[in-house]
VOGU-3710 file (C-alpha; in Angstrom, 3 decimals, decimal comma):
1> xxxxxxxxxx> 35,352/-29,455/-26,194  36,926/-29,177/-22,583  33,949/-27,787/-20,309  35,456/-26,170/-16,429  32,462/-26,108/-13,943  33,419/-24,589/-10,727  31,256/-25,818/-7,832  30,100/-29,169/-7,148  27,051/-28,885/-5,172  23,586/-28,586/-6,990
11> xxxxxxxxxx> 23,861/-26,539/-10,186  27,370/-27,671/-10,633  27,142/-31,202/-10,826  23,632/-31,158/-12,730  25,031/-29,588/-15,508  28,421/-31,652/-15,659  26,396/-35,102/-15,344  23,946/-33,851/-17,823  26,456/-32,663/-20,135  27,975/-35,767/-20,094
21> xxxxxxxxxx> 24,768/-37,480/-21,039  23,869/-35,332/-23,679  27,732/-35,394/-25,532  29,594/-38,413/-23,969  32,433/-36,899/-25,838  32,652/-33,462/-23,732  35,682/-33,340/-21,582  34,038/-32,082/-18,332  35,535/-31,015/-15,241  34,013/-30,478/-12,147
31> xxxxxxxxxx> 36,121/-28,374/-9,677  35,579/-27,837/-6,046  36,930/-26,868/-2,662  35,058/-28,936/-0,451  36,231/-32,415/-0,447  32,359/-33,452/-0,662  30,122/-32,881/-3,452  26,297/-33,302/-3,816  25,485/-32,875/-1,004  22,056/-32,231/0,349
41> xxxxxxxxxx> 21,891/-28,834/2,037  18,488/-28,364/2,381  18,887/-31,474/4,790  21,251/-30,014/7,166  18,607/-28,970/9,264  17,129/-31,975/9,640  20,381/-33,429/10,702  20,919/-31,381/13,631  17,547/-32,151/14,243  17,890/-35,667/14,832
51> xxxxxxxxxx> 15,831/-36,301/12,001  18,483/-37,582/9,919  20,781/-39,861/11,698  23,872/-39,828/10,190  25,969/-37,100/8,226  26,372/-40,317/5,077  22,822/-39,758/4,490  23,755/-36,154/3,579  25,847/-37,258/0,620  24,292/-37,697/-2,163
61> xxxxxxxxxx> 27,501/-38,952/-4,532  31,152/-38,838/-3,322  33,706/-37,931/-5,737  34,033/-41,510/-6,657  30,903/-42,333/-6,703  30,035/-39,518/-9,075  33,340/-40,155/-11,566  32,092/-43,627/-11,810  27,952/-42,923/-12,393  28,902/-39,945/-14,878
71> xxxxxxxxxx> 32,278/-39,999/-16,291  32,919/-36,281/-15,115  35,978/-36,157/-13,624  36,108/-34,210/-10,048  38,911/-32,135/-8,591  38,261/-31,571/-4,761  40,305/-29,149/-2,834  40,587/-26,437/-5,556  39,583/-23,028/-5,183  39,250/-20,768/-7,998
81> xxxxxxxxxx> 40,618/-17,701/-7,202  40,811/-15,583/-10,680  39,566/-15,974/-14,107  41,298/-14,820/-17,335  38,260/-14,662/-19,613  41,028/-13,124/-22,551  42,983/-16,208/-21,918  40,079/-18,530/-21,015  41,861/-19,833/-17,689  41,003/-20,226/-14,188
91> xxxxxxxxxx> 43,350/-19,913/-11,636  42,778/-22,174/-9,011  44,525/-22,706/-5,247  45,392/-26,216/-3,525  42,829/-25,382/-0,144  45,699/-27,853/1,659  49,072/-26,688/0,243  48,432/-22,825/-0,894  49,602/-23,764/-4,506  48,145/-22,597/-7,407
101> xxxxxxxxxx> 47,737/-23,698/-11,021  46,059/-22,224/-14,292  43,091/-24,836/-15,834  42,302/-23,718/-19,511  38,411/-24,224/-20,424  36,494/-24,169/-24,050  33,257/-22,674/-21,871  33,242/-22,616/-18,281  30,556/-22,693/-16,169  30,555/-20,915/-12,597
111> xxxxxxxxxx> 28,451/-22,556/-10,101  30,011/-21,554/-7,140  26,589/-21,077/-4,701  26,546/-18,705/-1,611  27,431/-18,626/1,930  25,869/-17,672/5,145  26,211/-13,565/5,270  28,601/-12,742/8,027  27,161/-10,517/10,241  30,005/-7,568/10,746
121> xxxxxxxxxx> 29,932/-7,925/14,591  32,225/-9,139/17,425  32,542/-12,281/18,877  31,441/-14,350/15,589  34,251/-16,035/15,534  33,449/-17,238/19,394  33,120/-21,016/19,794  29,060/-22,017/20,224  28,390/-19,305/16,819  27,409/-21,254/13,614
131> xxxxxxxxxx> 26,733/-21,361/9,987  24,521/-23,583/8,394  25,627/-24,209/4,702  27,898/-27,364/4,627  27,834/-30,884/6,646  30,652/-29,833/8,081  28,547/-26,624/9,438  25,753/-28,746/10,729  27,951/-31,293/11,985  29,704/-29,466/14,317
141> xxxxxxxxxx> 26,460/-27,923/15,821  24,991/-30,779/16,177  28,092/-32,170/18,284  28,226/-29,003/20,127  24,722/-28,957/21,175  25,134/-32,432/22,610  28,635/-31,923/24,216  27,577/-28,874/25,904  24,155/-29,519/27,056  22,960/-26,331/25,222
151> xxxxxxxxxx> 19,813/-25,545/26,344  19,389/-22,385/25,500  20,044/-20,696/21,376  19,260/-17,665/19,489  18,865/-17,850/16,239  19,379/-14,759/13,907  17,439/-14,207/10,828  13,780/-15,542/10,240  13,826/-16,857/6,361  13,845/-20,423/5,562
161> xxxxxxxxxx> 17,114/-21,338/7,404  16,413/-19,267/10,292  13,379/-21,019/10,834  14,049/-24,467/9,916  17,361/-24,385/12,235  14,824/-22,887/15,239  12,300/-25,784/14,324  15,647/-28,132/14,442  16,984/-27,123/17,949  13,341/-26,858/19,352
171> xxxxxxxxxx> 13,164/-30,459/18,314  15,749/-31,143/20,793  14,548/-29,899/23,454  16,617/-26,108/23,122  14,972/-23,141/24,152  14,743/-20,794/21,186  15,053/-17,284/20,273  14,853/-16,446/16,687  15,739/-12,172/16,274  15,197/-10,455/12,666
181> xxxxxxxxxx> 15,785/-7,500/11,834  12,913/-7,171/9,655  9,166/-6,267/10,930  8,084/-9,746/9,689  9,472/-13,538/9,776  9,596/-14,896/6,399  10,252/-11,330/5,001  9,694/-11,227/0,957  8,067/-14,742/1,014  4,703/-14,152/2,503
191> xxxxxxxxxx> 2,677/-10,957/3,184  2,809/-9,215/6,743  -0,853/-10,769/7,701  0,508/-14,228/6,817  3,879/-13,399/8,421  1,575/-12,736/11,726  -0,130/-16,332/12,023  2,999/-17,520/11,831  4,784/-15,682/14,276  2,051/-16,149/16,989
201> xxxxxxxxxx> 2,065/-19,672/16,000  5,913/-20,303/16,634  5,651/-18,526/19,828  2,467/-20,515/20,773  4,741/-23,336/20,015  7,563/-22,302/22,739  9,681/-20,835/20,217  10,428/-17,450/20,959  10,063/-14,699/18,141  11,306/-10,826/18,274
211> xxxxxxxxxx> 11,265/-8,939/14,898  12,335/-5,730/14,083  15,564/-6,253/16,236  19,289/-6,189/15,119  22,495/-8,069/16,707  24,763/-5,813/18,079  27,467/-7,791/19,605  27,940/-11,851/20,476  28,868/-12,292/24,120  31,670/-14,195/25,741
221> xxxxxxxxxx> 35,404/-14,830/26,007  35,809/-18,266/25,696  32,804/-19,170/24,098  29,306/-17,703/23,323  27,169/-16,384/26,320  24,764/-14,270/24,889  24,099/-11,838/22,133  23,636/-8,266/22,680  20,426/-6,946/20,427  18,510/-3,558/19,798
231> xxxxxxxxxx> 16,267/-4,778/22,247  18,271/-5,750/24,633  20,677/-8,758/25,536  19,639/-12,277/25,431  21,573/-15,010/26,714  22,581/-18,183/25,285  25,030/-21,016/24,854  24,397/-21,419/20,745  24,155/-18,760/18,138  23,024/-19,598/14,455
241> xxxxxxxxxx> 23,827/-16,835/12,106  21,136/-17,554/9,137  20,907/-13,849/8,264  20,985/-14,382/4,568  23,208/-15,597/2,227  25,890/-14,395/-0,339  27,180/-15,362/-3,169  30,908/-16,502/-3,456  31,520/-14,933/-6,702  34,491/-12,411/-4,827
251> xxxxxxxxxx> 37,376/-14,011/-7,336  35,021/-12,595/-10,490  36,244/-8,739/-9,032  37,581/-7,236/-12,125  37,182/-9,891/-14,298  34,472/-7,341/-16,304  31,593/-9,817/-15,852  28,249/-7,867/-15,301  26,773/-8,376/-11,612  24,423/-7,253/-9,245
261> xxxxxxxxxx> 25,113/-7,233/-5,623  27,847/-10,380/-5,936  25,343/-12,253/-7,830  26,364/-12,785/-11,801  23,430/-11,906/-14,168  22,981/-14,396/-16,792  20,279/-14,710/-20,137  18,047/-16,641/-20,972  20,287/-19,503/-21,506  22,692/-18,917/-18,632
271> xxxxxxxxxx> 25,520/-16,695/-19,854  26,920/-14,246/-18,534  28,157/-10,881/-20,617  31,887/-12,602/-20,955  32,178/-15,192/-23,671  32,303/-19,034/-23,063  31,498/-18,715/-19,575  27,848/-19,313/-17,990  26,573/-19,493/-14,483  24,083/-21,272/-12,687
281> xxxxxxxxxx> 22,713/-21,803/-9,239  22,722/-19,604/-5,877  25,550/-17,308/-7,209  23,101/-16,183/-10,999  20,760/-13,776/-10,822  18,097/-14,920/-13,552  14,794/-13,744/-13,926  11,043/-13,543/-12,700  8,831/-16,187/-14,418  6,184/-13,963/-14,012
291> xxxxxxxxxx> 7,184/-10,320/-15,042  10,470/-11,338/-16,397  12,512/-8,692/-13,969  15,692/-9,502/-12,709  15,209/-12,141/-9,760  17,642/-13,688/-7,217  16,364/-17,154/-6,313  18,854/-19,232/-4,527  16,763/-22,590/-3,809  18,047/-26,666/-4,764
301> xxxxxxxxxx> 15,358/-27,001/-6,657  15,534/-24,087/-9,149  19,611/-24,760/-9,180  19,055/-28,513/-10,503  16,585/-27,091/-13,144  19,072/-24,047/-13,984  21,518/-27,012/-14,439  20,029/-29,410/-16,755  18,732/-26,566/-18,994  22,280/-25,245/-19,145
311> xxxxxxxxxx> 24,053/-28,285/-19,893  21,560/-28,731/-22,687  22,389/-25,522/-24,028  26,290/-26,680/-24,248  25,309/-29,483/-26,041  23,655/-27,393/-28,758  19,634/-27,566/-27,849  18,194/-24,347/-28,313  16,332/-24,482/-25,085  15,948/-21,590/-22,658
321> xxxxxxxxxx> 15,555/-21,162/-18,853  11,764/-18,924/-18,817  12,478/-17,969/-14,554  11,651/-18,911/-11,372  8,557/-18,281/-9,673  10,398/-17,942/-5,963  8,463/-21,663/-4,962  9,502/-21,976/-1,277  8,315/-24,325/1,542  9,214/-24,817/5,584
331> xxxxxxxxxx> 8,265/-26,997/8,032  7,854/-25,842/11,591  6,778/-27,225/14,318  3,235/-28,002/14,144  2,451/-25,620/10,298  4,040/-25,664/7,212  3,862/-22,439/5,046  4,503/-22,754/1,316  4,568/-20,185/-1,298  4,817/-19,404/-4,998
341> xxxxxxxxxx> 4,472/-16,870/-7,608  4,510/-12,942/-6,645  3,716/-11,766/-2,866  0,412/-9,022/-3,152  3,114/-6,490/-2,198  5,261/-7,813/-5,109  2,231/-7,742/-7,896  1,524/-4,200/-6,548  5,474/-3,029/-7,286  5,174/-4,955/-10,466
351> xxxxxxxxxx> 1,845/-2,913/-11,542  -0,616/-5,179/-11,267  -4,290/-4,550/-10,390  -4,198/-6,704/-7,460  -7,288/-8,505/-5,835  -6,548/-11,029/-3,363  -8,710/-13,360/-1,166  -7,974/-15,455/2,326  -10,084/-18,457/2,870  -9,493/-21,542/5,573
361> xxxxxxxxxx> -10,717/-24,366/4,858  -10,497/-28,249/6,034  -7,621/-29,736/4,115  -9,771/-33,289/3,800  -13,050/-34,445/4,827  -14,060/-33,138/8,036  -15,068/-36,259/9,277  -11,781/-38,056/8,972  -9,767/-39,102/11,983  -6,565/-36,364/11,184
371> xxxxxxxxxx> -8,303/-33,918/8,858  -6,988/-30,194/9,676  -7,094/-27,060/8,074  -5,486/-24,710/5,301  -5,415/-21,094/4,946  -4,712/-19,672/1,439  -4,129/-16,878/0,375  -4,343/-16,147/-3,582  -3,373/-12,792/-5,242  -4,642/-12,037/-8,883
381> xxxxxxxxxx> -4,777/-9,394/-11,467  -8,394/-7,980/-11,861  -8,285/-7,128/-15,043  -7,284/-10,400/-16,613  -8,162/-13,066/-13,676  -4,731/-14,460/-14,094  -3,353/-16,070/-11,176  -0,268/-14,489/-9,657  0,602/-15,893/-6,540  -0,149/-17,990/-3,502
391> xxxxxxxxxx> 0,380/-18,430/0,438  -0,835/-21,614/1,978  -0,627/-22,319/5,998  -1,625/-25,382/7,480  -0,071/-28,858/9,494  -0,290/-31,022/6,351  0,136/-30,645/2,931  0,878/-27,304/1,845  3,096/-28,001/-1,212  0,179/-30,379/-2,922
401> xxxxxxxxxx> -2,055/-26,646/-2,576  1,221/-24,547/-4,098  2,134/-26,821/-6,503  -1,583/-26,842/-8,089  -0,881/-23,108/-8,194  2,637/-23,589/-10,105  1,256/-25,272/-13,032  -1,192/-22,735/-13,200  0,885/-19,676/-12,821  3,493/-21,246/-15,768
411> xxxxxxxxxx> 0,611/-22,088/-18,045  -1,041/-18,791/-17,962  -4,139/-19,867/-16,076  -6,867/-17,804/-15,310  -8,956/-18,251/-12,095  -12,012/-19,995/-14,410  -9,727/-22,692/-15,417  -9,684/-23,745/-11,908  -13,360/-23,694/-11,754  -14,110/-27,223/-12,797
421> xxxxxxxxxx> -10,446/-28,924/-12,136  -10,727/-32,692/-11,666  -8,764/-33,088/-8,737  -8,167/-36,335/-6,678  -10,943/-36,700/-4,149  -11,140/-39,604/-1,153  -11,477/-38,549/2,542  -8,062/-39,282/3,735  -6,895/-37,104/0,970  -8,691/-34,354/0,096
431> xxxxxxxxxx> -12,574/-32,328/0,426  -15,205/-33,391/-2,291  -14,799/-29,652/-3,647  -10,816/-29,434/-3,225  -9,341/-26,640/-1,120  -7,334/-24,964/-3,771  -10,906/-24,725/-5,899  -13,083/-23,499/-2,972  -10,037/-20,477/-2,500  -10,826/-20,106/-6,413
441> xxxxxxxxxx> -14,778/-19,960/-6,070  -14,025/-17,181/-3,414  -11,669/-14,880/-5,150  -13,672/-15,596/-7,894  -17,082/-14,226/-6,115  -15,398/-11,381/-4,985  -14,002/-10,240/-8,818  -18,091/-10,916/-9,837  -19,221/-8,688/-6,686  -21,143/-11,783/-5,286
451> xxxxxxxxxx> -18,956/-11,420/-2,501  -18,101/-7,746/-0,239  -15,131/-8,320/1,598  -12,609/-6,921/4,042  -9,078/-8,639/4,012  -7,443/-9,478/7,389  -4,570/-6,519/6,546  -7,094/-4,113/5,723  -9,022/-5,292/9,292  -5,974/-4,844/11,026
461> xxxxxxxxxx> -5,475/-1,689/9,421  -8,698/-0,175/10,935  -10,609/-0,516/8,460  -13,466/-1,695/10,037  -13,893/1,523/12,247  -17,467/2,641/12,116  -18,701/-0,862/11,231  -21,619/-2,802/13,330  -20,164/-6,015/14,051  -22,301/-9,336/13,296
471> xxxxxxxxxx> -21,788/-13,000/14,944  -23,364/-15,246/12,818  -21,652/-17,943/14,828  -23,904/-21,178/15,444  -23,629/-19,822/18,798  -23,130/-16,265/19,990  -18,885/-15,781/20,713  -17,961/-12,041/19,800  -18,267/-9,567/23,015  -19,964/-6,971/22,259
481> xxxxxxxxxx> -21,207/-8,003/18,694  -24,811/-8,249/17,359  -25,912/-12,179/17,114  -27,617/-13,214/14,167  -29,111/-16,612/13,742  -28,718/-17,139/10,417  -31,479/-20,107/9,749  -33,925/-17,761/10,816  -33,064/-15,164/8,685  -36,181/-15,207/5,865
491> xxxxxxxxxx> -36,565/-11,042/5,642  -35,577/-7,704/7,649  -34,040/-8,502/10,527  -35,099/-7,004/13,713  -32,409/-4,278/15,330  -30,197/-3,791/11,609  -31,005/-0,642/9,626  -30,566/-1,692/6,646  -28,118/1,716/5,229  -25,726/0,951/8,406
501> xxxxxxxxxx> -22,218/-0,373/7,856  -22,360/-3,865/8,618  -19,298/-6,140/8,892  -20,362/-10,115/9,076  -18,284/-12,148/10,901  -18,196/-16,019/11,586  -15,615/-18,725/11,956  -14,098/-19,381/8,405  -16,240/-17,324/6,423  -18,762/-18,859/4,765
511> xxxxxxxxxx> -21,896/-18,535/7,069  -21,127/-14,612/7,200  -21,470/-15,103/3,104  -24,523/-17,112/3,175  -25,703/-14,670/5,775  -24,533/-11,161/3,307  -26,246/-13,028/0,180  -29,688/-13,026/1,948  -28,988/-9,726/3,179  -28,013/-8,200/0,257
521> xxxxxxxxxx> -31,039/-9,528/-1,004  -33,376/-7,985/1,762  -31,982/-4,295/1,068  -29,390/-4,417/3,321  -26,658/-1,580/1,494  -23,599/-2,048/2,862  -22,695/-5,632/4,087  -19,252/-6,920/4,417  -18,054/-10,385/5,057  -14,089/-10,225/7,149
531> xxxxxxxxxx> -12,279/-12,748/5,274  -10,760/-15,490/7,720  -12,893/-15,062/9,977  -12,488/-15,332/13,704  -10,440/-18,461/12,274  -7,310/-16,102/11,199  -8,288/-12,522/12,843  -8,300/-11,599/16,827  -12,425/-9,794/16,296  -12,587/-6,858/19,019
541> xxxxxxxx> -15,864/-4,901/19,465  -15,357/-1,787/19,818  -19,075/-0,882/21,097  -21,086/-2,882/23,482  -24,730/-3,100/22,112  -26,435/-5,404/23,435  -26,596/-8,711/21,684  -30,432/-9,910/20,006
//
């Protein structure tokens, strides 16, 4: 059986190496148009960075290299530019000389990724304006940063590479200004609240942040300048366009193949509707892990896994690939934000009865020289506790609190089988209850109606209009807000009536929850602890009474 994979990056050369292992006797051919191949493109960041030193370190297996370790043989410099399903051929172009040639297949496999989107505006072509999806890309902005003395960038487009590319220039000493047109950075990844802490963070961290804003037009004649926005024009001597991707899947046109905005929808075992041919990687759409609805997920990680359970597949296994859960992760300077499953917005669409919590906590013992913080956010269905998703913010390990939350979500758990999980405890590593268990205990208090709570979007919503605002700080902190000391709190407390609105307020949260549960328990009607605290919210009182 002769197997064609077109594309050579992630998904491409999983499958072919694989394959190869699975049926040594498998012709398989690996076609490209790059003259590198595995190479790691979530790195490229990192590279113009400084992080990573040298663009080798970037290349996971040269053609060679690959050939020998796999037996797959590789054809670099070949673009395919039409397929004859009928005829089961590819057409594919020299890049160098123009020509082209016709490859014949048994069942090809289309693994051709995405691009960065280009932006339909003048001046992209200007020298100093980048893409950041090959070495070559990051390559040559690294060497024009340090030619030019750039000191000044914009970045457009707040996902992942937006922000990792902003993190990467800030790192060397840039000035930079990262414009989205959505209201939100990390737009469909976490919820607006979340979205917030971050954005105040970056800008806390010099990194300027304006959502809501559209290019217009890049600046300059000779090279970039500046970039004219909805909000005005900002200057600069580097522009990154990270506005999104897009899949290269523009040869498929009128092949008949069934696809969705470029990207080629696939089954449960990674075909597509024309026969013998499958795709995998940034260019398939495959599905939700979660509510099995169509989902595009263009991440290394799920494009290895697409991969290996598609060359499988070829080899006869009846295996199938059950989704993605959207998993995502960034480092920027100072937090890292991971994420998995469905945003609350997204369980909402999906018709969920949606209850979510926000706690902070410490990430390790409190006590220990570098011990931080987390804040996680965990979104649920109420009527059958199942976990759906989960934000996590903090400077250290994020991913060890998502990745708790990905076994979960693909094994079905429910928030009780969290209850009692065995985690790894020691100081450097970890609190004696751990921090993904204490979110649990919380959700899990408000489902039971132990716990009356008001989330940070429903604060900033207004929701807390009309309520009395209690500090039950150690010490008093909140203008304008009615101190409580909680350890003297042992019955009615002096200046509360105990049918007023009441919302509790403390650092974190859990002093304004010891303070509600001896409220509650002293008559008080209609307590309410504000999840995150003073920790996550900016607390304003309103009214000025007169602190006790």
């Amino acid at each position: 059986m002769k197997v064609l994979i077109i594309g050579g990056v992630a998904a491409g050369t999983k499958t072919a190496a694989k394959l190869k292992r699975e049926d040594r006797s498998i012709e398989v051919t690996v076609i490209t148009k790059d003259q590198d191949i595995s190479y790691a493109g979530c790195g490229l960041p990192y590279y113009v960075g400084g992080f990573i030193e040298s663009r080798e370190e970037l290349i996971v297996n040269t053609p060679q290299k690959y050939s020998g370790l796999t037996g797959v043989e590789v054809r670099t410099g070949k673009e395919a530019v039409a397929l004859d399903a009928a005829k089961k051929e590819v057409t594919l172009k020299d890049v160098r000389t123009g020509n082209t040639e016709t490859w014949p297949y048994d069942k090809l496999v289309i693994a051709t990724g995405a691009s960065a989107a280009e932006l339909p505006i003048e001046g992209k072509d200007l020298p100093g304006v980048f893409r950041m999806r090959t070495p070559d890309d990051a390559e040559d902005m690294r060497t024009y940063a340090e030619i030019n003395h750039v000191k000044k960038a914009v970045v457009i487009g707040a996902g992942f590479i937006g922000l990792e590319a902003a993190e990467n220039l800030h790192a060397r000493g840039i000035q930079v200004t990262v414009i989205d047109f959505a209201p939100q950075v990390l737009p469909n990844i976490l919820d607006p609240e979340m979205a917030d802490y971050v954005k105040n963070h970056l800008l806390n961290a010099g990194i300027r942040v304006i959502t809501g804003t559209s290019a217009k037009q890049i600046q300059g004649t000779d090279k970039v300048t500046g970039v004219e926005t909805s909000e005005g024009t900002l200057s600069c001597e580097m522009l990154i366009m990270a506005a999104g991707i897009r899949p290269n899947t523009a040869f498929l046109e009128g092949t008949g193949i069934e696809m969705f905005k470029g990207t080629i929808l696939v089954d449960s075992q990674m075909k597509t509707s024309l026969d013998d041919v499958y795709a995998a990687g940034d260019c398939a759409m495959v599905t939700n892990r979660i509510t099995g609805k169509r989902q595009w997920s263009p991440m290394g990680s799920s494009a290895n896994l697409e991969g290996r359970t598609l060359a499988q597949v070829l080899a006869g296994a009846q295996k199938t690939y059950p989704g993605v859960l959207g998993t995502g992760v960034v480092k920027l300077p100072g937090l890292n934000a991971g994420r998995t499953g469905l945003t609350e917005a997204q369980a909402r669409e999906a018709g969920y009865d949606v209850e979510t919590v926000l706690v902070p906590t410490d990430d390790k013992a409190h006590y220990y020289p570098d011990a931080s913080f987390l804040i996680t956010k965990l979104i649920a269905d109420w009527k059958t506790r199942k976990l759906l998703g989960v934000q996590v913010l903090g400077p250290g390990e994020v991913d060890k609190m998502v990745d708790i939350a990905v076994m979960g979500i693909n094994m079905g758990a429910v928030l009780e089988d969290f209850e009692n999980a065995d985690f790894a405890y020691a100081p450097p590593f970890s609190t004696a209850i751990h921090p993904f268990v204490q979110a649990v205990y919380v959700l899990i208090n408000k489902l039971d109606g132990t716990l009356v709570s008001m989330t940070p979007a429903e604060y900033a919503a207004g929701k807390a209009e009309g309520y009395r605002v209690v500090d039950v700080l150690p010490e008093p902190e909140i203008k304008g807000a009615f101190f409580v000391d909680l350890a003297k709190v042992n019955g009615e407390i002096e200046g509360l009536d105990k049918k007023e609105k009441i919302l509790i307020v403390c650092a974190r949260g859990k002093r304004a929850y010891f303070l509600q549960n001896r409220m509650r328990y002293y008559g008080y009607e209609n307590t309410v602890v504000l999840e995150g605290a003073t920790f996550f919210n900016d607390v304003k009182v309103k009214n000025t009474e007169a602190a006790v």
